[in-house]
VEXDREN-2710 file (C-alpha; in Angstrom, 1 decimal):
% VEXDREN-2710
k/r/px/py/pz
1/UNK/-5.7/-1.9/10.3
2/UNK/-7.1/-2.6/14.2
3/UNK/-6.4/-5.7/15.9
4/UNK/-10.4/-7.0/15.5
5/UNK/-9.6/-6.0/11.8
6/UNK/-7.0/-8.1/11.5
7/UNK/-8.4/-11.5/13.9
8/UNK/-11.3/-11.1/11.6
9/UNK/-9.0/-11.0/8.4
10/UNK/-7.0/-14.2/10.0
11/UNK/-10.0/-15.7/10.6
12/UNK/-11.4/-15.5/7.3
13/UNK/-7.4/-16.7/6.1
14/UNK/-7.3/-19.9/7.9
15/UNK/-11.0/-21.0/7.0
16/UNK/-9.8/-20.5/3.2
17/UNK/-6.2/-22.7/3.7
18/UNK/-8.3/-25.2/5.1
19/UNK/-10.9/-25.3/2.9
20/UNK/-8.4/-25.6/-0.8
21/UNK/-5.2/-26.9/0.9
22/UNK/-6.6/-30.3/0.0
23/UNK/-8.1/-29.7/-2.4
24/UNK/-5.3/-27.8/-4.6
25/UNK/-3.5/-31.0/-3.1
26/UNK/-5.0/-33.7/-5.1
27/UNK/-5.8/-31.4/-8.3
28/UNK/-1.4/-31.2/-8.2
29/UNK/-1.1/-35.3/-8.2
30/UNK/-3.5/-35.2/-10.9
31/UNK/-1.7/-32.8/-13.1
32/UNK/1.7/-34.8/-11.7
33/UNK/0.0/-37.6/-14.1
34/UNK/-0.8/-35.2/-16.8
35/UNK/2.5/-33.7/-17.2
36/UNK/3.9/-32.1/-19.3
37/UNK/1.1/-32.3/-21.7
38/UNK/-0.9/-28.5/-22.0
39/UNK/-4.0/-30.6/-23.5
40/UNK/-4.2/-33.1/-20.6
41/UNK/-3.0/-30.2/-18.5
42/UNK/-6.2/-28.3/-19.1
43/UNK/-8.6/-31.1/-19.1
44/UNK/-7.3/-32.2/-15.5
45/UNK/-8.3/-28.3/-14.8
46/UNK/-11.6/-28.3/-16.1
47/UNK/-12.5/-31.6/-13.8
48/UNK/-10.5/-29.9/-11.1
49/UNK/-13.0/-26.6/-11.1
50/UNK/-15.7/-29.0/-10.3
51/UNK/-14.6/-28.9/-6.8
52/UNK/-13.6/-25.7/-7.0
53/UNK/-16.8/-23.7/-7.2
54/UNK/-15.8/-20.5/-6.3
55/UNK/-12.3/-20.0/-8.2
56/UNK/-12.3/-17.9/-11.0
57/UNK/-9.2/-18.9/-12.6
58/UNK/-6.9/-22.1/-12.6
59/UNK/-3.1/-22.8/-14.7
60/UNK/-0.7/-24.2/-14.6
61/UNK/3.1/-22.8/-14.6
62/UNK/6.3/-24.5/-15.2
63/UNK/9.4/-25.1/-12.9
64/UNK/10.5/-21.1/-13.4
65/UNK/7.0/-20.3/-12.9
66/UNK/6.2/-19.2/-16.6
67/UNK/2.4/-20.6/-17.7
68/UNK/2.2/-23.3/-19.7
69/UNK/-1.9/-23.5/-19.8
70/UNK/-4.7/-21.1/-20.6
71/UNK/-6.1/-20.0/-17.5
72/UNK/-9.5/-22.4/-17.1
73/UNK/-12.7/-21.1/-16.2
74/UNK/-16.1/-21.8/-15.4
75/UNK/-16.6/-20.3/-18.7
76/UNK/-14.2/-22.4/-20.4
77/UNK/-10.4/-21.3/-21.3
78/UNK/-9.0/-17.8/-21.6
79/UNK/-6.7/-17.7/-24.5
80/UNK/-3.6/-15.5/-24.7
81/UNK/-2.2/-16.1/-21.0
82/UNK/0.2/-19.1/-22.1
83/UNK/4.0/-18.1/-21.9
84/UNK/3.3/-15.5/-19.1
85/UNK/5.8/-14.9/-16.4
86/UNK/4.2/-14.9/-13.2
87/UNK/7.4/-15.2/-11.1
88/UNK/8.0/-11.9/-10.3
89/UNK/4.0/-11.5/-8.5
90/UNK/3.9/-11.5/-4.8
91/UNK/1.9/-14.4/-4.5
92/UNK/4.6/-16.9/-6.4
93/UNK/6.9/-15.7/-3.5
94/UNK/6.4/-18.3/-0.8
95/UNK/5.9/-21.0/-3.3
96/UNK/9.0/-20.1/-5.2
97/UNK/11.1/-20.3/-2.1
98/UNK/9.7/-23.8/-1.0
99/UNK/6.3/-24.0/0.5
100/UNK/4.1/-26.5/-0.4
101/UNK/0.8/-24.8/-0.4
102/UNK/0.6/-20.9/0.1
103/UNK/-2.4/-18.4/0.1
104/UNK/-1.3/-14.9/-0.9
105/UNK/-2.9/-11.7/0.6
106/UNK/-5.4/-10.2/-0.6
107/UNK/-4.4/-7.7/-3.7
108/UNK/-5.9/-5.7/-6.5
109/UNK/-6.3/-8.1/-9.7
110/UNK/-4.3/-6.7/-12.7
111/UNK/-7.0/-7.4/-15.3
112/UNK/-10.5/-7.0/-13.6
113/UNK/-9.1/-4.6/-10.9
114/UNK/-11.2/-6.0/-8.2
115/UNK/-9.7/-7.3/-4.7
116/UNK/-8.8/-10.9/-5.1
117/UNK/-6.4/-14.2/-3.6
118/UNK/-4.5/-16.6/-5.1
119/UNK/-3.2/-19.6/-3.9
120/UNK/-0.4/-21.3/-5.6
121/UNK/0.4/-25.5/-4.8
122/UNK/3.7/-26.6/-6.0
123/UNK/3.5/-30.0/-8.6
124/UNK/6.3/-33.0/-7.4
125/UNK/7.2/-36.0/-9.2
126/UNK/7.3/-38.7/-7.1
127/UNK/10.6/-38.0/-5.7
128/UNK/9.9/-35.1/-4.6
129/UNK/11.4/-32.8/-7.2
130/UNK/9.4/-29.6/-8.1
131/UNK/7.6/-29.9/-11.7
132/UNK/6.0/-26.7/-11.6
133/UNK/2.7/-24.9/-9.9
134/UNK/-0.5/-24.9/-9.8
135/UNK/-2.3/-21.6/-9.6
136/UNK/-5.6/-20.6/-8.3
137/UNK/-7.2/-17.1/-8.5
138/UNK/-10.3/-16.1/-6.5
139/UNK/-12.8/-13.0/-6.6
140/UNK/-13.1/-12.1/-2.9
141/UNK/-16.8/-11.2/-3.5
142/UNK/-17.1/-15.3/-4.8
143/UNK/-15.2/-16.6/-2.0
144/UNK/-17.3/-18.9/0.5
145/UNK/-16.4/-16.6/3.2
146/UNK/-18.1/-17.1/6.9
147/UNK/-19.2/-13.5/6.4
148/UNK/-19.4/-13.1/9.9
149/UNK/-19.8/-9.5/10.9
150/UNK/-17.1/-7.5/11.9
151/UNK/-17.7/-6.4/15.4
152/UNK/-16.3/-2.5/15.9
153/UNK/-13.8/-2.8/18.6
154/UNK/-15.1/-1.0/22.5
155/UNK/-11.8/0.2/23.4
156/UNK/-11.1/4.1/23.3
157/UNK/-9.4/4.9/20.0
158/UNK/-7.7/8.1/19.0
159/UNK/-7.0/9.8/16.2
160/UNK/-4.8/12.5/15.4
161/UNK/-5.9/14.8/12.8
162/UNK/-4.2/17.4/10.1
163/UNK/-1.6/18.5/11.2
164/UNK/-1.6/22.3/10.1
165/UNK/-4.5/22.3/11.5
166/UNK/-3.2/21.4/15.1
167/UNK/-0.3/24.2/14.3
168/UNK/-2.6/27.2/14.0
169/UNK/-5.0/26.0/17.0
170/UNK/-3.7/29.0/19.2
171/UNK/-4.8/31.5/16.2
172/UNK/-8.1/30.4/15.8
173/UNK/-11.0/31.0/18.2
174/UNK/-14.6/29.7/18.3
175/UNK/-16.8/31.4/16.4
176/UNK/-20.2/31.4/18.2
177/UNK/-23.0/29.6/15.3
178/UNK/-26.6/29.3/15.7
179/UNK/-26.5/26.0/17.2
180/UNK/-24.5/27.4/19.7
181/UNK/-26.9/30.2/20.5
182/UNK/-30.2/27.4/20.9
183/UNK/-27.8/24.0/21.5
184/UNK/-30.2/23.3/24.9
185/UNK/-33.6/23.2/22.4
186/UNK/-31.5/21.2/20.0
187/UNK/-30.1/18.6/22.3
188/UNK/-33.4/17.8/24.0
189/UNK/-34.8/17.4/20.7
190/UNK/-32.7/15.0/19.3
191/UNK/-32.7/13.7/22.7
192/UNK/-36.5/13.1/21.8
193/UNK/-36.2/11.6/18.7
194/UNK/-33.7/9.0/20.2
195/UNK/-35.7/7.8/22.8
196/UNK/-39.3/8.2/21.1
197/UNK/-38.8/8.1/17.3
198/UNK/-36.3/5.7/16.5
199/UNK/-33.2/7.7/15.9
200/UNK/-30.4/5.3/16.6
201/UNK/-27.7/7.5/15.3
202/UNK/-27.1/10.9/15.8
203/UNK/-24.3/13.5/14.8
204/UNK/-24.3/16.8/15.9
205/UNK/-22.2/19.4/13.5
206/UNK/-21.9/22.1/15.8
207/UNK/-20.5/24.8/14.3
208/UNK/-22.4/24.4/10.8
209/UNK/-25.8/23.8/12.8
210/UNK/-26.8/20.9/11.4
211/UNK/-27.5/17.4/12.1
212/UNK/-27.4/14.2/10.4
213/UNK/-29.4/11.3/12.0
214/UNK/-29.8/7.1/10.5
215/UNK/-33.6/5.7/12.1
216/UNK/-34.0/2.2/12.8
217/UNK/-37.2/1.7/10.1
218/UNK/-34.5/2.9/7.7
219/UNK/-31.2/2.6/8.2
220/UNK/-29.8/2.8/4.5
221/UNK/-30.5/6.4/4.5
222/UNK/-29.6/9.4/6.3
223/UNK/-31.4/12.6/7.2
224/UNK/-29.8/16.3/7.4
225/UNK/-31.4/18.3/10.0
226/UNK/-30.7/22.1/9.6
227/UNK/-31.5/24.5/12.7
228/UNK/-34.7/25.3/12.2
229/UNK/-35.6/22.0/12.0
230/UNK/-33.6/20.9/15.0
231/UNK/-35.6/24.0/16.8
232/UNK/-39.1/23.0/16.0
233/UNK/-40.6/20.3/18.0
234/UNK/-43.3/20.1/15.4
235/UNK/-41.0/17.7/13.5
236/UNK/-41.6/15.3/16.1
237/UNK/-45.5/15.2/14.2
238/UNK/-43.2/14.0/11.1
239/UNK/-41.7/10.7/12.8
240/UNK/-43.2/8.1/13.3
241/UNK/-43.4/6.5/17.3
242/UNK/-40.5/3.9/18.1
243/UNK/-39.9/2.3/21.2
244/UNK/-36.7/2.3/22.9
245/UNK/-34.5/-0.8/21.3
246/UNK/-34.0/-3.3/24.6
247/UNK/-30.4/-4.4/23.0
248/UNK/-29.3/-0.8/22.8
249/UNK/-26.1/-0.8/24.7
250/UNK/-26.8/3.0/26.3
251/UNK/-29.5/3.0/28.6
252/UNK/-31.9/5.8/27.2
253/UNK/-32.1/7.5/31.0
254/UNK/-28.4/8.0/29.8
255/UNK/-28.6/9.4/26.5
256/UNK/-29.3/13.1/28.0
257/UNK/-25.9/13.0/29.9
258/UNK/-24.0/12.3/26.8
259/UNK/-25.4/15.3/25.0
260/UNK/-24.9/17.4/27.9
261/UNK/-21.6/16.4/28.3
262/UNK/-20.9/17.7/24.7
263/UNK/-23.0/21.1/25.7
264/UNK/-19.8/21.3/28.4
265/UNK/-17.3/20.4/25.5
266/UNK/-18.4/22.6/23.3
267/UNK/-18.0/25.5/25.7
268/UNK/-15.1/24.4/26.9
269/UNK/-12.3/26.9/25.9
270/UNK/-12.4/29.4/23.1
271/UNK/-9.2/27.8/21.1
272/UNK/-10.1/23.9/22.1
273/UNK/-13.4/22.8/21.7
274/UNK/-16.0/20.5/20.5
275/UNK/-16.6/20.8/16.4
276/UNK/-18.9/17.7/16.1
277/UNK/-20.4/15.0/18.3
278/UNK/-21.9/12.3/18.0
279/UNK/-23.9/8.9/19.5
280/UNK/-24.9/5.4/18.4
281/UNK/-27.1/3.7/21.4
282/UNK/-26.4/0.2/19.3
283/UNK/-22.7/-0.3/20.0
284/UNK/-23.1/2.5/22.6
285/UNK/-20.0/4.6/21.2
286/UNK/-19.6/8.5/21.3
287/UNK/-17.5/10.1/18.4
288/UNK/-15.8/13.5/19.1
289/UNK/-14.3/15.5/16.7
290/UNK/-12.0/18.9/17.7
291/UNK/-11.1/22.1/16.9
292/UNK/-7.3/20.5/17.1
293/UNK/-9.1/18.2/14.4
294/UNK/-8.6/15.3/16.7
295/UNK/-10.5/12.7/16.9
296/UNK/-11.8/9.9/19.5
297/UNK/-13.9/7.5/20.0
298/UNK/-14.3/5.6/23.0
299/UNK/-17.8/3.5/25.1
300/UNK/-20.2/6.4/26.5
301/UNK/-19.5/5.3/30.4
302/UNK/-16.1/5.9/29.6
303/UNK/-16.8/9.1/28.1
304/UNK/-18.8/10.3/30.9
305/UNK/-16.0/9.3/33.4
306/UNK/-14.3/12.1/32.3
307/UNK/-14.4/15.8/32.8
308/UNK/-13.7/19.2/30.9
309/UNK/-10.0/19.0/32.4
310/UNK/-9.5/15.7/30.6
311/UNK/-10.2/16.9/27.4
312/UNK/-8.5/20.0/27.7
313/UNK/-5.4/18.5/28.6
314/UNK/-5.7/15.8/26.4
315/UNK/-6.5/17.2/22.6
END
């Protein structure tokens, strides 16, 4: 996982303590009073969900962290879980060793398999001495996340591809396609439908002549572009006029230079060379992809900074 991955994932972690430490807090005094009785147990639940919107499950467990309710839901109580052992799941762990309130990471749900949380507040008598838990298990698509949107990191990321693939690199050459033999009529094409027709994302397959392209007016969905279409500038009569996006973060005078800068890659060296390209102008990243089967991807100004040499020495 990145580091924006995982401030965004912290992020999302300390909203969520703050939002049911409380909470879980005042629901455990309540069962405190209710204890040990399963009946009363489970009514205190059922009142507790009412401030608990968005958890899918509540119980509670004795002192060795074996269940001693059904788990309550919105949809009322879920027989058969009373008498289960939950102290050997990772999210009894921090509880179990003394933490007052804990919020496990995020894991695959045994039942439903779907990704889920659970946080688990330990019950006290009034001196202090631990009674038991109280469990709470959430569906991460229920959760009342921010669902603020992850922002792909600008830094220059590499990645190193299959690694028999890197071993043979010297006994493999490049293998001239049709793209190769027309790549000028196909860059300033998709050059063209970049700047006038809305494409806002472009990947060029170069050695199996194709394209695939998202448009703004329909970004769910993807079009394939084989070589005679990326050699036919009547397919410009087929899309639809689209200005320029002002928040692109590629100027569109720039676009050109990026494509020519893969023309060079391409070309570059028979054994190390450029398999697939590709441009977003939103987040203004190139992708590269190499005969080495390495990978990169890095801010276009940064990518044109750097010449053939680079790459060569580089992949």
């Amino acid at each position: 996982m990145g580091e924006a991955f995982k401030s965004a994932v912290a992020s999302q972690r300390m909203l969520l303590r703050s939002r049911l430490s409380g909470r879980l807090g005042h629901l455990a005094k309540a069962c405190r009073a209710a204890w040990p009785q399963r009946r009363d147990l489970e009514d205190c639940l059922v009142r507790g969900l009412e401030v608990l919107p968005y958890c899918k499950y509540l119980y509670v467990l004795d002192d060795k962290a074996r269940q001693i309710t059904a788990n309550v839901s919105h949809g009322g109580l879920v027989s058969g879980e009373a008498g289960r052992d939950r102290s050997g799941r990772p999210y009894m762990a921090e509880a179990i060793g003394g933490e007052a309130f804990s919020l496990s990471h995020a894991y695959i749900s045994r039942n439903a398999r779907r990704p889920s949380l659970t946080a688990v507040q330990r019950i006290v008598d009034t001196a202090g001495n631990l009674l038991g838990y109280l469990g709470a298990d959430f569906d991460l698509r229920e959760l009342p996340l921010t669902r603020d949107i992850y922002r792909e990191s600008e830094t220059w990321r590499q990645i190193k591809g299959d690694p028999a693939i890197r071993g043979g690199l010297f006994l493999q050459e490049r293998v001239e396609s049709a793209m190769d033999r027309r790549l000028d009529e196909v860059l300033a094409l998709v050059t063209e439908l970049i700047d006038v027709h809305g494409v806002f994302h472009a990947k060029l397959h170069f050695s199996s002549s194709r394209a695939t392209l998202w448009l703004q007016d329909d970004p769910f969905r993807y079009r394939i572009l084989d070589i005679e279409d990326l050699t036919d500038p009547a397919i410009c009569l087929a899309w639809g006029h689209h200005s320029y996006p002002k928040d692109a973060l590629i100027p569109s005078a720039r676009v050109r230079d990026v494509f020519d800068t893969f023309h060079k890659l391409r070309f570059m060296d028979e054994n190390i060379y450029l398999r697939s390209g590709s441009l977003n102008i939103f987040n203004g990243m190139v992708g590269l992809n190499f005969s080495c089967d390495g990978s990169h991807y890095m801010p276009w100004a940064e990518f044109l900074d750097k010449n053939v040499g680079f790459w060569l020495e580089g992949t």
